[in-house]
C-alpha positions as CSV (number, residue, x, y, z in Angstrom):
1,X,209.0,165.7,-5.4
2,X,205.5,167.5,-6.1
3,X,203.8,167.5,-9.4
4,X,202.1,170.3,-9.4
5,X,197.9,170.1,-10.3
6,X,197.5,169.8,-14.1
7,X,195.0,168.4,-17.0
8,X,197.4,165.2,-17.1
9,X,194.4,163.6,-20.2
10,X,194.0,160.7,-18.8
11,X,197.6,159.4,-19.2
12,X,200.0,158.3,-16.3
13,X,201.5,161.3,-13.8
14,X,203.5,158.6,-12.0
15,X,204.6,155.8,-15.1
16,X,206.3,152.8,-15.3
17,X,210.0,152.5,-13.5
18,X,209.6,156.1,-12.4
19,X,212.5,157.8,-11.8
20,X,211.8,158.6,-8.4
21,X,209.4,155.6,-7.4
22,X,209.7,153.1,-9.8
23,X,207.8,150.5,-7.2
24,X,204.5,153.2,-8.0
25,X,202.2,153.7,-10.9
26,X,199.5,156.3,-10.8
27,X,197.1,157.6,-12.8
28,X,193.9,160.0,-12.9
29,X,191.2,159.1,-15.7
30,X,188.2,161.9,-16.5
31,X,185.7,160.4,-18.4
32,X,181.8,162.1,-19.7
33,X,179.2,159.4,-19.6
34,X,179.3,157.0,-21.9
35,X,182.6,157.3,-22.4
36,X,185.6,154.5,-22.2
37,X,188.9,154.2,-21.1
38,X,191.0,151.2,-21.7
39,X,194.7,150.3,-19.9
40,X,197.3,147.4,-19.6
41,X,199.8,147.9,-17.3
42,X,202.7,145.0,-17.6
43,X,204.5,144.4,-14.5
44,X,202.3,146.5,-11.6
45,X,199.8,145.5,-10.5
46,X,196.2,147.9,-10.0
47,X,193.2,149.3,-8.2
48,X,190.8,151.4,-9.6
49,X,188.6,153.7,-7.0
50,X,186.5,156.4,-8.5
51,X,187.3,160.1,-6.6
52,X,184.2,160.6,-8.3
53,X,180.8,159.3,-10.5
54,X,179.9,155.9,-10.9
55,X,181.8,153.5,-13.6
56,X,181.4,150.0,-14.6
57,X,184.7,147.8,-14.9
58,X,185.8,144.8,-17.2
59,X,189.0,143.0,-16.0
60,X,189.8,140.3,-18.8
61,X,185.7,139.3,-19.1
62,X,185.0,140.0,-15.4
63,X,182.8,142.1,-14.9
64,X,182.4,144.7,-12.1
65,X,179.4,146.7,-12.2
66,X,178.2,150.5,-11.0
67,X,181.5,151.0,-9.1
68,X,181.6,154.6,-7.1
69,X,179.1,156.0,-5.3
70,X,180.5,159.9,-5.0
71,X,179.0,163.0,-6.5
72,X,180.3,166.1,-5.5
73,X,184.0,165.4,-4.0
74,X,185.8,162.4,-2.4
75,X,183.9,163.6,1.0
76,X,180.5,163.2,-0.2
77,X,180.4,158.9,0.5
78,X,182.7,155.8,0.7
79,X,185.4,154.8,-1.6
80,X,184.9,151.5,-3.4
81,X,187.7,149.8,-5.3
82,X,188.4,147.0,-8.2
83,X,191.6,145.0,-7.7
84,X,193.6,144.3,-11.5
85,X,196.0,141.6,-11.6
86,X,199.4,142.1,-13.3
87,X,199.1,143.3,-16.8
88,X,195.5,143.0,-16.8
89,X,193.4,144.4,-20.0
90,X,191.2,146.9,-18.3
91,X,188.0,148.6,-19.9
92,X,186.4,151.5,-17.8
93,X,183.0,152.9,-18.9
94,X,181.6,155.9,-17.2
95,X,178.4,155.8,-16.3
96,X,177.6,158.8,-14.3
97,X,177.6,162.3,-15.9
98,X,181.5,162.4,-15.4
99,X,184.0,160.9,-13.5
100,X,187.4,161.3,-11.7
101,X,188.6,158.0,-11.4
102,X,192.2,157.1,-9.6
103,X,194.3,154.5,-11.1
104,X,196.9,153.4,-8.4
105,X,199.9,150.7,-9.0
106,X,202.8,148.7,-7.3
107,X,205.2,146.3,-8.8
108,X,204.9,142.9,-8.5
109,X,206.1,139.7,-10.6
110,X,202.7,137.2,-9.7
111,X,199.4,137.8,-11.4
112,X,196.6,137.7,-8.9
113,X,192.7,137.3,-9.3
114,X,190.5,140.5,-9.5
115,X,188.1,140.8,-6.6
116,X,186.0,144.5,-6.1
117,X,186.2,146.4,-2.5
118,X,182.8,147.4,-1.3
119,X,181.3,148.6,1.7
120,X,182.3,146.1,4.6
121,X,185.5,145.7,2.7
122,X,186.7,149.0,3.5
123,X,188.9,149.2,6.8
124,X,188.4,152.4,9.1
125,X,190.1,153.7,11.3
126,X,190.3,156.7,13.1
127,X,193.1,158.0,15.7
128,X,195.0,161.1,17.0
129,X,193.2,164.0,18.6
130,X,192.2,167.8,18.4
131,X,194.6,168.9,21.2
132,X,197.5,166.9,19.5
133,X,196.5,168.7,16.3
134,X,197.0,164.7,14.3
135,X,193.0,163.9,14.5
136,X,192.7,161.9,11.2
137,X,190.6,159.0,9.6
138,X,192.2,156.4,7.3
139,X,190.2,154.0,4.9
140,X,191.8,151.7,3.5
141,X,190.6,150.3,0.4
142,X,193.4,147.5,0.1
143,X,194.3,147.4,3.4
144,X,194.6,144.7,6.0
145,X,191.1,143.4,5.1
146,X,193.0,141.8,1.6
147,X,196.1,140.8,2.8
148,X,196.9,137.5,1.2
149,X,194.9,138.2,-2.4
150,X,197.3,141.0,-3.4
151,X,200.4,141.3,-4.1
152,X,203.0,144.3,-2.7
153,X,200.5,147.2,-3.4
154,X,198.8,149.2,-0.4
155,X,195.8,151.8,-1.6
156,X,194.4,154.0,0.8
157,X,192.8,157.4,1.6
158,X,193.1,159.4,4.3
159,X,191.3,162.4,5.7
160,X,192.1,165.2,8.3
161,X,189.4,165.3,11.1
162,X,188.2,168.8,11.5
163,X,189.8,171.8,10.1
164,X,194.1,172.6,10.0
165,X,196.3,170.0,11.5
166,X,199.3,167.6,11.0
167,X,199.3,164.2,9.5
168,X,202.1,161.6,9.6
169,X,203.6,162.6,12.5
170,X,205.3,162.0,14.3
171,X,207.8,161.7,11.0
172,X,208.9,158.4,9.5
173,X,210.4,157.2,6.7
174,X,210.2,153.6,5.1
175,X,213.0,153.7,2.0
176,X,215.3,150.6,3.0
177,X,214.5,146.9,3.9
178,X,216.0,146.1,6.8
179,X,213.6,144.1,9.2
180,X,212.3,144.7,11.6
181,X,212.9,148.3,11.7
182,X,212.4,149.1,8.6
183,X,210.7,148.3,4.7
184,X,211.4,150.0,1.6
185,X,207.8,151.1,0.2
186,X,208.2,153.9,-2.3
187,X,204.9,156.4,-1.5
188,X,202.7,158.8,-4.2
189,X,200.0,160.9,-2.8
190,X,197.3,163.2,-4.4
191,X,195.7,165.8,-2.5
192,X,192.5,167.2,-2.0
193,X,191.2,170.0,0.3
194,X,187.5,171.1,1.4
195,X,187.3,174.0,0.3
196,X,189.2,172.9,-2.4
197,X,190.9,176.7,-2.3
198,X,192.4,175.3,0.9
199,X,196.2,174.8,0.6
200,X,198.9,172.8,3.5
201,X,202.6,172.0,3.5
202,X,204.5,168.6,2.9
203,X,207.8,168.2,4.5
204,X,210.2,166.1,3.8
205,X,213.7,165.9,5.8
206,X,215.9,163.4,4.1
207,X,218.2,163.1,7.0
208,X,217.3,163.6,11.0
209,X,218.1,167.3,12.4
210,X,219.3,168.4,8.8
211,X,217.1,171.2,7.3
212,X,214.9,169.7,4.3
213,X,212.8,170.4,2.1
214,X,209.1,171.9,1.7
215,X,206.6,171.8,-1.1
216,X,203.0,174.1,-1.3
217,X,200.6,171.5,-2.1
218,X,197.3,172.5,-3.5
219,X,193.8,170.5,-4.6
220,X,195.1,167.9,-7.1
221,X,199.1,168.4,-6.1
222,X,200.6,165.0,-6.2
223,X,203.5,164.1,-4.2
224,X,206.2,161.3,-4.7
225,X,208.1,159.8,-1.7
226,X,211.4,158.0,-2.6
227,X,212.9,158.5,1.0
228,X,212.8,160.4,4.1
229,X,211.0,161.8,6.7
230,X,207.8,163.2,5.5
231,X,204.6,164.6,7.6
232,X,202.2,167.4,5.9
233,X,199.9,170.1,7.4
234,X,196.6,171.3,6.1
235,X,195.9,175.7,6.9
236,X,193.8,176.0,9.9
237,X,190.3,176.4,8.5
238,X,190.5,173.3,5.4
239,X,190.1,169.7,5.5
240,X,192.5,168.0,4.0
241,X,192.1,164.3,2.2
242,X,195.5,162.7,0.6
243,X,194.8,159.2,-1.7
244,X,198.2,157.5,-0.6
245,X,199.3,154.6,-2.9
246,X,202.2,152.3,-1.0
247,X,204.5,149.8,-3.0
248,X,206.4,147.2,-0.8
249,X,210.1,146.0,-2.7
250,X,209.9,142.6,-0.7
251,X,207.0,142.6,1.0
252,X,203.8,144.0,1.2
253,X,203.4,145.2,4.8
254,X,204.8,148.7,5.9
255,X,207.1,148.8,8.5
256,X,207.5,152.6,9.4
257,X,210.8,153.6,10.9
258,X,209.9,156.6,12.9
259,X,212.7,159.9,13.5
260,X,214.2,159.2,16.6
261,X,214.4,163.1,17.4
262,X,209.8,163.0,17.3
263,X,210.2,159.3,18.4
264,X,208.7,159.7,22.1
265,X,205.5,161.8,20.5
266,X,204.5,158.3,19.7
267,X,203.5,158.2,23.0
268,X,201.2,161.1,22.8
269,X,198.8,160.5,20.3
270,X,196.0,158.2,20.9
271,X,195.3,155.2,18.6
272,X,198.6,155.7,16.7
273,X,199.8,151.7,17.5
274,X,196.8,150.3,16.3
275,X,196.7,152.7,13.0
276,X,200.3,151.7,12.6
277,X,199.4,148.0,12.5
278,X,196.6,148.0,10.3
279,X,199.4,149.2,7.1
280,X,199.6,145.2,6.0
């Protein structure tokens, strides 16, 4: 489903037992400095990571200071990220001019402690190439690097490499447990495109060789993954960046089930294994 780009006011696009990802949460907070924005969210739990501006955090009396480093847009430096346990009381104060700040959930029945994700906590990775047209680079805020201190919940962004292009291909889908092929992680994305004019194409093909469906996505479009195959294309001449929020059901690393009619394009892109590994 695609939620088209809208002044949301700081309250959730993707709530609570959604519908159509209920293991998601999602939320994007606009703040002027000075300002404050306080959540609880019982049952999922969080990370906060500033598109944007600088913001200081208070997790139940912990204190996270001067998190965000990005000015213009969410090319213009490194993400940073604050971890919320399960139903946490959150305060966010902005202390840049403004900020966009991303609020990103899974569900999960344990409450966790709150750590912050900085600099050598963020895991890179790069893969895919220009004549393949799937160049991309992932960085992965709650990634590999924090398995074990969270719970089901997956928070990452990902950026095209150059200009037009696919990502997520070859098409997979991850919408029923059945290990090993398979884990059921409901997906949101929001999307972003340098210049932010720049406009691509999200697919999603619910059943292999049976025509799907196709949504426009624009800067600030958010997209909702309940099941099938999905890969998305920027225009030639854009960049494209996608913050991707993964919720496991039982477990918190992905397990991508990829279309068997693309499956052998596995095989052509470079560094796809080791990208699809580092999703735990």
């Amino acid at each position: 489903m695609h939620i088209a780009p809208h002044d949301n006011q700081n309250k959730p696009i993707v709530d609570v037992d959604d519908t159509l990802v209920p293991l998601n949460y999602f939320n994007i907070v606009k703040l002027k400095k000075g300002d404050a924005f306080t959540f609880q969210v019982p049952g999922y739990e969080t990370c906060i990571v500033p598109a944007t501006g600088t913001v200081d955090v208070d997790v139940e009396g912990v204190s996270f200071t001067a998190l965000g480093n990005r000015t213009v847009d969410v090319w213009d430096g490194e993400p940073e990220g604050v971890y919320v346990p399960v139903g946490a009381k959150v305060t966010i104060v902005c202390l840049s001019d403004e900020t966009e700040t991303f609020i990103a959930g899974a569900k999960y029945d344990k409450v966790l402690d709150p750590f912050d994700v900085r600099g050598d906590g963020i895991d890179r990775v790069q893969y895919g190439s220009d004549d393949t047209k799937t160049h991309r680079k992932i960085k992965h805020i709650l990634g590999a690097n924090q398995h074990g201190k969270v719970g089901r919940l997956l928070v990452s962004e990902l950026f095209t490499v150059g200009q037009g292009g696919w990502s997520g291909f070859p098409s997979h889908k991850h919408d029923t447990d059945r290990l090993p092929l398979e884990t059921r992680h409901d997906e949101t994305y929001n999307f972003r495109f340098k210049p932010n004019y720049g406009s691509g194409v999200q697919m999603l093909q619910r059943e292999d060789n049976t025509p799907g469906d196709a949504y426009h996505i624009m800067d600030g479009s958010t997209i909702c993954l309940d099941k099938g195959y999905h890969p998305c294309a920027v225009l030639p001449g854009y960049e494209m960046y996608y913050f991707t929020i993964l919720g496991g059901l039982s477990q918190r690393s992905l397990v991508q089930y990829f279309q068997p009619t693309h499956a052998a394009q596995l095989e052509t892109i470079p560094g796809i294994k080791d990208m699809i590994a580092k999703f735990k």
